[in-house]
N, C-alpha and C positions, 0 to 999 in steps of 0.2 A: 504494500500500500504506500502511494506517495504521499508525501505533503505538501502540502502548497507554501513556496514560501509568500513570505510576511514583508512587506515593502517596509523597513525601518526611515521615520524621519522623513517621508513622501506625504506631500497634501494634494491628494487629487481635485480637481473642480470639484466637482460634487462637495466633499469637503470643507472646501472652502464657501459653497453657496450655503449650505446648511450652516455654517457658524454665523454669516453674513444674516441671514434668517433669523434663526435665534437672536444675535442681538440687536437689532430690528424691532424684535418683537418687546424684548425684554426695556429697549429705551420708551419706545412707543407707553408703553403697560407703566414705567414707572413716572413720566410726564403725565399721565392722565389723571383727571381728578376722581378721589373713588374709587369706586371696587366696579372691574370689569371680566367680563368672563373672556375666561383663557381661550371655551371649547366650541368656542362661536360658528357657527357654519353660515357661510354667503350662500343666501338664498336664491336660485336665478325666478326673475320674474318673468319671462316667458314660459318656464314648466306649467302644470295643469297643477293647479292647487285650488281641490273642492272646500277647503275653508274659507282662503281669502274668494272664490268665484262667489260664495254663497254670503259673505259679508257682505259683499258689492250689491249683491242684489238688493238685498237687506237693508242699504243704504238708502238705495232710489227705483 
């Protein structure tokens, strides 16, 4: 069985976008005022979403 080696002391892209990400996030989170959720999902509003269609109606 082989092993694969281990790239010592290499930052590939990837790596790099992910840390870049992170503290992004973490400056972002600590500038805001209050308490905000970490695990937020962007919503797309052209999907079919039968709450918000039936609110709307609901509306007008």
């Amino acid at each position: 069985m082989k092993k694969k080696k281990k790239a010592k002391g290499r930052i590939t892209i990837e790596d790099y976008i992910k840390a870049v990400k992170k503290a992004d996030r973490d400056n972002e989170l600590s500038q805001s005022a209050g308490w905000k959720r970490t695990t937020e999902i962007h919503k797309n509003k052209k999907a079919y979403d039968r709450k918000r269609d039936k609110k709307d109606l609901e509306k007008g």
